[in-house]
KEMAR-953373 format. One line per 4 residues: number of its first residue (from 1); their letters; for each residue z, x, y of C-alpha. Coordinates in Angstrom, 1 decimal, decimal comma. Layout:
// KEMAR-953373
NUM> A> Z:X:Y | ...
This chain:
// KEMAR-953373
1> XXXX> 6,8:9,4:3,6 | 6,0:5,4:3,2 | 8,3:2,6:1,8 | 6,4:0,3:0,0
5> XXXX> 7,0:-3,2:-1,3 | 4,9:-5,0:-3,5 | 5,1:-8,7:-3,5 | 4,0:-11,0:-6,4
9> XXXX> 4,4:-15,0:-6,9 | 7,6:-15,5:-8,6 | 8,6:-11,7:-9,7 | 11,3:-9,6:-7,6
13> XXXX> 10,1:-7,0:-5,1 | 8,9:-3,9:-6,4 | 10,0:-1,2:-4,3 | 8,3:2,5:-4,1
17> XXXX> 8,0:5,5:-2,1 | 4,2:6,9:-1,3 | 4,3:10,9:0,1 | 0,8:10,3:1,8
21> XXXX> -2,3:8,1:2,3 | -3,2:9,9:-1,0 | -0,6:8,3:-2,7 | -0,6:5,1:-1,2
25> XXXX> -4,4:4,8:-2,2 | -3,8:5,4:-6,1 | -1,0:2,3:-5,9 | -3,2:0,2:-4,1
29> XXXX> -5,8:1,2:-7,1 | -3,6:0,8:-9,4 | -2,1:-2,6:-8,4 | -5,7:-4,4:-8,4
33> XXXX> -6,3:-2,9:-11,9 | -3,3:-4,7:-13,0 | -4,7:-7,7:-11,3 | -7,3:-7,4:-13,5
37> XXXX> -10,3:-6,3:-10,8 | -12,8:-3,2:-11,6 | -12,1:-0,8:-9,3 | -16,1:0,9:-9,0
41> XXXX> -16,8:4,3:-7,4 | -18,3:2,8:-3,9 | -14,6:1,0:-4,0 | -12,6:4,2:-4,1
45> XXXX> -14,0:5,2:0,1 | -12,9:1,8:0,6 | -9,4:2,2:-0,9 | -8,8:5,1:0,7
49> XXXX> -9,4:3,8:4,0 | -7,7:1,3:3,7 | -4,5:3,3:3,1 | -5,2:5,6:5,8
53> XXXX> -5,3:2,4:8,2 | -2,0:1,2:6,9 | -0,5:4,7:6,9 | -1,7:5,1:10,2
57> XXXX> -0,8:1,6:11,1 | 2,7:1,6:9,9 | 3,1:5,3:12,2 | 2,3:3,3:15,2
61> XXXX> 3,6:-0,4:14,8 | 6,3:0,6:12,1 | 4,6:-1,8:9,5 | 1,7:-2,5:7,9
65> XXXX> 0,8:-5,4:5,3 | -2,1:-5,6:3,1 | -2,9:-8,5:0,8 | -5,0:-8,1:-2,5
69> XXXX> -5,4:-11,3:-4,2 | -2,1:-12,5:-5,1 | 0,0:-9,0:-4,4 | 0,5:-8,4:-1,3
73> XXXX> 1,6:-4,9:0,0 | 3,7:-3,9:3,4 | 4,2:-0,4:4,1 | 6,7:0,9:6,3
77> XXXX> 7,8:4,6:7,8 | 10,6:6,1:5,4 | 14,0:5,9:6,8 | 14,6:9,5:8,7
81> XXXX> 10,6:9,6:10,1 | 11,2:6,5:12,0 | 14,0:3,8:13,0 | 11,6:0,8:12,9
């Protein structure tokens, strides 16, 4: 389990919870959607890799930020899987 906050100029955090790298790879999807991007099928390997990176990153380091235009993303071990 991942905490996640998104980040956006001049809105309050939005706060979620991502199971897997799955999961964190449909909200980073889904985020630059909202941002207005086309998300094409060569983009979805990228996506996914880079949400196993941060997943993977956040394990190790106990964080993980990703920056998509003007979101940016930080990803973090759920409380209980980690203390950092």
């Amino acid at each position: 389990m991942y905490r996640i906050a998104i980040v956006r100029k001049n809105q309050p955090v939005d706060r979620r919870a991502s199971a897997g790298e799955a999961e964190l790879s449909i909200i980073v999807r889904d985020l630059l959607r909202t941002e207005g991007r086309t998300i094409t099928d060569g983009d979805e390997a990228i996506l996914a890799r880079m949400a196993s990176d941060a997943c993977r990153m956040a394990d190790a380091d106990g964080f993980a930020a990703l920056e998509l235009g003007d979101v940016s993303l930080t990803v973090r071990p759920k409380v209980g899987t980690s203390d950092r």
